[in-house]
C-alpha positions in Angstrom: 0.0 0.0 0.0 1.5 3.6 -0.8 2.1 5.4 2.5 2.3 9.2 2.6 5.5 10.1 5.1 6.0 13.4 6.9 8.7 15.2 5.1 11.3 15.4 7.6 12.7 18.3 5.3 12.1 21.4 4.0 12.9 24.1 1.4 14.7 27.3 2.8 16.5 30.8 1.5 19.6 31.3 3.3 22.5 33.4 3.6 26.0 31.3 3.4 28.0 34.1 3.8 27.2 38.1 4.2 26.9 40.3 1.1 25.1 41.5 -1.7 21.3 39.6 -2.8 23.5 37.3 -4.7 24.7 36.0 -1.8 21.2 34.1 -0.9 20.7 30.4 -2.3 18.0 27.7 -1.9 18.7 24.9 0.6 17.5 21.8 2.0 17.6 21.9 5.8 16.2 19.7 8.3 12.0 20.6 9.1 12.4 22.4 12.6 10.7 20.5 15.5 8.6 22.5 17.8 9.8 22.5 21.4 7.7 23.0 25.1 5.4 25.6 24.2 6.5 25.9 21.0 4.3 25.5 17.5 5.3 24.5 14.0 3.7 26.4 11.3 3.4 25.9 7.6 4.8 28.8 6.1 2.0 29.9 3.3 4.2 33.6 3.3 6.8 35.7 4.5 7.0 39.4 4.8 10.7 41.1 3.7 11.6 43.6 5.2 14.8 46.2 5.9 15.9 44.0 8.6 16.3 41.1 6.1 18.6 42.8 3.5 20.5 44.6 6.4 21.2 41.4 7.9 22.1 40.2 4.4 24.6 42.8 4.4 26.2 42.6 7.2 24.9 39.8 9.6 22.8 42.4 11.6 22.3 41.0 15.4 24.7 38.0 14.5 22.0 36.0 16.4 21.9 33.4 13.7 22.1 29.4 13.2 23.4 27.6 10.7 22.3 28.3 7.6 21.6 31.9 8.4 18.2 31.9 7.3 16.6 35.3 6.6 12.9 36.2 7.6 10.7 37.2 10.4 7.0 37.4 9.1 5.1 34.9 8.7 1.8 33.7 8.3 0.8 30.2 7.6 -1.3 27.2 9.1 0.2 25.1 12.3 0.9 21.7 11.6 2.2 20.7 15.2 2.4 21.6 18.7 4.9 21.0 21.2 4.5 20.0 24.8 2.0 22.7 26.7 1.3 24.5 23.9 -2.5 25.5 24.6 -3.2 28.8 22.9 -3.3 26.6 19.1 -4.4 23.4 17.5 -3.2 22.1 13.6 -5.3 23.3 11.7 -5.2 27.0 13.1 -4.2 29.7 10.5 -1.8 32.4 12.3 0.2 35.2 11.8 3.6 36.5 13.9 6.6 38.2 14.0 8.8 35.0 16.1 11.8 34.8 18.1 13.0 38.6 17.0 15.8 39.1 16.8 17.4 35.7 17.3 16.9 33.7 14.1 13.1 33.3 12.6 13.4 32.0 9.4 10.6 32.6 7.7 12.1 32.4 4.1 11.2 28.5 4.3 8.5 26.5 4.3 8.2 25.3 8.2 9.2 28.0 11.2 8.8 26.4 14.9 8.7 29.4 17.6 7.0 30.0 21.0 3.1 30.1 20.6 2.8 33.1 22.0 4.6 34.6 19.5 1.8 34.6 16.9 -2.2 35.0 17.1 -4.9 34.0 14.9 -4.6 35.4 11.3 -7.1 38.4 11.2 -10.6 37.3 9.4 -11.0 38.1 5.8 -7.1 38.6 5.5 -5.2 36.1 3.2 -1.8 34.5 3.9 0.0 37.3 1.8 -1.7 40.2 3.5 -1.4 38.9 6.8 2.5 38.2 6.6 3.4 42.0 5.1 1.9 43.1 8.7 3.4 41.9 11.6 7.3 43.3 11.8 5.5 46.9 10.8 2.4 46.1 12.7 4.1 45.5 16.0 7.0 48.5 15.1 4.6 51.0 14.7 2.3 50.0 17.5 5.3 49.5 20.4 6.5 53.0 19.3 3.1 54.8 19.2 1.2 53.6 21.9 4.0 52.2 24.6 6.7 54.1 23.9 5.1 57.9 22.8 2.1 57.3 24.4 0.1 59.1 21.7 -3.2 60.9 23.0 -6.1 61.7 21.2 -5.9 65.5 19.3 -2.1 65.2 19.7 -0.2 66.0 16.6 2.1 63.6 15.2 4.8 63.3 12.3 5.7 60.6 10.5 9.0 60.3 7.9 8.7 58.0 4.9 4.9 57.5 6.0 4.4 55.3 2.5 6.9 53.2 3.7 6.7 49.7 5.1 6.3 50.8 9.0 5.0 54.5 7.8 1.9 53.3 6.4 0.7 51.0 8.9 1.9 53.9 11.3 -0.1 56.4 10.0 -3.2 54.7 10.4 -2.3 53.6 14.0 -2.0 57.1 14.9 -5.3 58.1 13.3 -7.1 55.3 15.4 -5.3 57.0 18.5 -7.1 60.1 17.6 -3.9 61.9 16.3 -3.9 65.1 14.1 -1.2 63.1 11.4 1.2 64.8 9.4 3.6 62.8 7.1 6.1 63.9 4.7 6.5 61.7 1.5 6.8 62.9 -2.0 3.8 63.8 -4.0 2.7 60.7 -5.9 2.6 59.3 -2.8 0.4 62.1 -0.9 -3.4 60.8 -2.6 -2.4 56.6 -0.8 -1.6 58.4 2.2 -4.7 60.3 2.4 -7.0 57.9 1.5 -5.0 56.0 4.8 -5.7 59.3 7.3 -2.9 61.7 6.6 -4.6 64.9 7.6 -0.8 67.1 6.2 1.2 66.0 3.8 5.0 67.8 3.2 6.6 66.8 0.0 10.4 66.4 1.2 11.6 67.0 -2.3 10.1 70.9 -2.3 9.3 71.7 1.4 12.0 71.4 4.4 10.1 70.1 7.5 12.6 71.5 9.7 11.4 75.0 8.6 7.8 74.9 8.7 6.5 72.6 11.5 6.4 73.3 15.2 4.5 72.2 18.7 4.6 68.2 17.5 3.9 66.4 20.1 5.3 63.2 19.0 7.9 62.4 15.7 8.1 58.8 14.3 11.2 58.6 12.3 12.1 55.5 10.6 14.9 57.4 7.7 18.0 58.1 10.0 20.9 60.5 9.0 20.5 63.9 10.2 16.6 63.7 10.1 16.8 62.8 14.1 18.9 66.0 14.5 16.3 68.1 12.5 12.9 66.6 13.3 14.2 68.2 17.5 13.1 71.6 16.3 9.8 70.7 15.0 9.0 69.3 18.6 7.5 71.0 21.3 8.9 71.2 25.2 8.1 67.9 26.7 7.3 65.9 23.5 9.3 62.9 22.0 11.1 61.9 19.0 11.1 58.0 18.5 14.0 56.8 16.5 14.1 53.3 14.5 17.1 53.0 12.6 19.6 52.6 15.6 21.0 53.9 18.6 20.5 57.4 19.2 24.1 59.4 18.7 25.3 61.5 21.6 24.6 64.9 19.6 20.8 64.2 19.3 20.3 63.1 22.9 22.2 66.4 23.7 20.2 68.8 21.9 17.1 66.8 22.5 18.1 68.0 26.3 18.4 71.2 25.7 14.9 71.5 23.9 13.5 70.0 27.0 12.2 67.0 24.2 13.0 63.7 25.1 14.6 61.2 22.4 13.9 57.3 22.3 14.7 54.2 20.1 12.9 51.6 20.1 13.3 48.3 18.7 10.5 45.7 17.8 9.7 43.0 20.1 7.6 39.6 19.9 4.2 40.6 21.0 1.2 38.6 21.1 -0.6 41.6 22.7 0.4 44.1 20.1 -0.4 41.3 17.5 -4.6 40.9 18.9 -4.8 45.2 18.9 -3.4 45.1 15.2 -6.1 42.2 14.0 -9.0 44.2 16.4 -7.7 47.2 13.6 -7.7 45.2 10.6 -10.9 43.5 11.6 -12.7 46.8 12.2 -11.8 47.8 9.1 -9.2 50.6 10.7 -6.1 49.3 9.3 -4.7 47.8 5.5 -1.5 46.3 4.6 -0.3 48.2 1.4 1.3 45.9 -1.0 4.3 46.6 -3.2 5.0 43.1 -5.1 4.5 39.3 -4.4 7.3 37.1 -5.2 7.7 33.2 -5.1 10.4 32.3 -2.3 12.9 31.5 -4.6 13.1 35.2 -6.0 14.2 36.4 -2.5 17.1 38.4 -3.9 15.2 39.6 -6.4 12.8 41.3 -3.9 16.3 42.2 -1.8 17.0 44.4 -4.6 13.7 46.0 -5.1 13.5 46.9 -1.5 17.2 48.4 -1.5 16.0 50.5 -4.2 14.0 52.6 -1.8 11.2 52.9 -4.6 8.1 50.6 -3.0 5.0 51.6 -1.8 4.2 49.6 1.1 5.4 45.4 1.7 7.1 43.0 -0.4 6.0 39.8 0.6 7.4 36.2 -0.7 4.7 33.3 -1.3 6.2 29.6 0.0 2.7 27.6 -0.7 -0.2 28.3 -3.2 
């Protein structure tokens, strides 16, 4: 009789050595086993994001195993579930950001992770939707609501708001009640309204620096010298949060002078954050913008389109149909 026997296997992207997108390969590796408390989830997609390619680059954290394999958003179906696992059954379909930022890979086909690193994949979302959220999901929420505190009426800015964590930020901080103003360039300002900008700045023509002032909060996910400029637009007593890195000495210095208070942040598992995301995407407050859908095997290809600094929104990677 033909028997049908677990794959013990799987198909992964990996990174054999740190570099340029040419670097990444397909690989076999063995199928992950989920530990105590731990679930093992058919990858269906994967979310890319700057992390991925930065890591690419350089090795990032260096929190890695072996094959570094790239990826930290998933969604997907669970297939197993390891000792005192309660929160999931096979069958479930779920969505998370796992084990950030120690090694995920979600550029494969199976990811096993703590269960309380995903939830249930929002209703009426598919798998491709639903793994372009949570890394950008959980970014802006952490930052908006736990780290500036945002308060309804409150003004807030927000840098490259058609970007990947922009967007989804954007609407977070109009569900908060926020007065939104993003800077973006013009093609970009009609998506950005329809999403709740209420002012829109063209960077190309306008200088933010020069014409905003009394923020309460800035969001600023660019970096440079933007940290340095978006101080002035702040008023005494509000707060720049910072994504790219560590803040330098010179910001934290004139953020002290200003009487403004400076902050990075970076993302964190979050089951918590993940069920207030799906309550917005459920109540029809929050949409993942997508850039391009690739198959896993273009990984590098996506890579390159996101270093390009052109999309509008997620690039997500398809592992099942």
């Amino acid at each position: 009789m033909p028997t049908t026997e677990t794959p013990t296997t799987m198909r992964a992207i990996a990174a054999p050595r740190w570099g340029d997108p040419d670097v990444l390969e397909a690989v076999t590796v063995p199928r992950p086993e989920p530990g105590p408390t731990e679930i093992r989830v058919a990858v269906h997609a994967a979310g890319v994001n700057p992390t991925d390619w930065k890591s690419r680059a350089s090795g990032g954290f260096g929190q890695w195993g072996e094959p570094p394999i790239l990826g930290y958003d998933v969604s997907g179906v669970v297939e197993a579930v390891g000792l005192g696992a309660s929160l999931f059954e096979p069958g479930d379909e779920v969505f998370g950001m796992p084990r950030f930022p120690e090694q995920a890979g979600g550029y494969a086909e199976y990811v096993a992770a703590p269960s309380r690193h995903f939830a249930r994949k929002p209703d009426g979302l598919d798998h491709v939707h639903a793994a372009a959220l949570p890394l950008v999901g959980l970014t802006a929420w952490q930052a908006l609501v736990e780290v500036a505190r945002v308060q309804p009426g409150q003004r807030v800015l927000i840098h490259a708001a058609a970007g990947g964590v922009g967007h989804v930020a954007v609407q977070i901080a109009k569900a908060l009640g926020a007065h939104v103003v993003a800077t973006a360039s013009a093609p970009k300002h009609e998506l950005l309204r329809s999403l709740g900008a209420d002012e829109l700045i063209d960077y190309r023509e306008t200088d933010f620096a020069h014409t905003l002032r009394d923020l309460d909060v800035v969001l600023d996910t660019i970096g440079g010298d933007y940290g340095l400029r978006s101080l002035a637009t702040l008023r005494r007593g509000g707060i720049l949060v910072w994504l790219p890195g560590p803040l330098g000495p010179e910001v934290q210095a004139r953020g002290r002078e200003l009487g403004v208070r400076t902050r990075f942040t970076l993302v964190e598992p979050d089951r918590a954050g993940l069920l207030a995301i799906t309550e917005l995407v459920e109540s029809g407050k929050l949409r993942v913008e997508i850039a391009d859908v690739l198959p896993l095997a273009d990984a590098a290809r996506a890579h390159r389109l996101g270093e390009s600094n052109r999309t509008t929104g997620k690039l997500v990677l398809t592992v099942r149909k």
